[in-house]
C-alpha positions as CSV (number, residue, x, y, z in Angstrom):
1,X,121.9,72.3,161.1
2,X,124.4,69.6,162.3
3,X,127.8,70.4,163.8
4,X,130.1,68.0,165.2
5,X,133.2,70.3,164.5
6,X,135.3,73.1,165.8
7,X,134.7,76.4,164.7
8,X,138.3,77.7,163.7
9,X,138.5,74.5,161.8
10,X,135.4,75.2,160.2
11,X,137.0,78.7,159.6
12,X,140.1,77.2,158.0
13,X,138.0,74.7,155.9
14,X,135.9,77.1,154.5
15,X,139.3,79.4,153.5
16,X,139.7,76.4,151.2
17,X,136.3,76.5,149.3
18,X,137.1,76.6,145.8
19,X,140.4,74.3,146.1
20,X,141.0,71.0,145.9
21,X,141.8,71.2,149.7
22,X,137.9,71.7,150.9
23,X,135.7,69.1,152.2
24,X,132.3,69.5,151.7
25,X,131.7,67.0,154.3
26,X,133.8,68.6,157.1
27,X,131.0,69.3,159.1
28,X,129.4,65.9,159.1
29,X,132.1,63.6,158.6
30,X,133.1,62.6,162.4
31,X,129.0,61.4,162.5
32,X,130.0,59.6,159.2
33,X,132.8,57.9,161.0
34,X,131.1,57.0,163.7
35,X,128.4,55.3,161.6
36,X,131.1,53.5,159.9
37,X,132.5,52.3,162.9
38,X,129.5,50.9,164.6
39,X,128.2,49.1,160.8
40,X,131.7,47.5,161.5
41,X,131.3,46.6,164.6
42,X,128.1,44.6,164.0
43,X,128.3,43.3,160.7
44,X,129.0,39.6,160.6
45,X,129.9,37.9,157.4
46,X,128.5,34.8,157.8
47,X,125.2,36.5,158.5
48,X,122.6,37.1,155.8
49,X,122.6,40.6,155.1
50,X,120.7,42.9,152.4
51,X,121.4,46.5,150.7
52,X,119.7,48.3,148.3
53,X,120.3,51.8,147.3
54,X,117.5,54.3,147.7
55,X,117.5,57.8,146.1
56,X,115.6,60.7,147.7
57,X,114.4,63.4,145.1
58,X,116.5,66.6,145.8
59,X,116.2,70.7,144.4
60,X,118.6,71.9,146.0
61,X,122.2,72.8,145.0
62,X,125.1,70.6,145.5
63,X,128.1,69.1,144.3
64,X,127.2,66.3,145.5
65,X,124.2,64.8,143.1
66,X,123.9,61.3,142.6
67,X,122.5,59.1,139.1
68,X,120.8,55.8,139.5
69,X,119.0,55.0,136.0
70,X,116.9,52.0,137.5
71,X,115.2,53.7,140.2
72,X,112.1,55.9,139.7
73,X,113.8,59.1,141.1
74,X,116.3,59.0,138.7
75,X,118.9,62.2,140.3
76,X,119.1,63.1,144.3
């Protein structure tokens, strides 16, 4: 497990589960920022640049499933 977060905000976070208010991400999401930060930091428009989505087949349970009909692992 991964945790880049306080615990009593963790606490107060997972009060919220059910709500509107909870973030499923709260435990990862400073490591999400920080990725976002340094793609920023290096990514240079005039530079050629390629993406392409890739799915990873997944059992387990989560809210946060993802559909891409073109690829051979259709859910993940």
């Amino acid at each position: 497990n991964i945790h880049m977060s306080d615990l009593v905000v963790d606490a107060l976070n997972d009060s919220k589960k059910g709500s509107d208010d909870y973030d499923c991400l709260h435990r990862t999401r400073p490591l999400c920022h920080s990725l976002r930060a340094a793609c920023k930091a290096v990514y240079h428009p005039q530079q050629n640049l390629s993406v392409d989505e890739r799915m990873v087949a997944a059992k387990a349970r989560i809210a946060m499933k993802q559909y891409i009909k073109n690829k051979p692992t259709k859910w993940g």
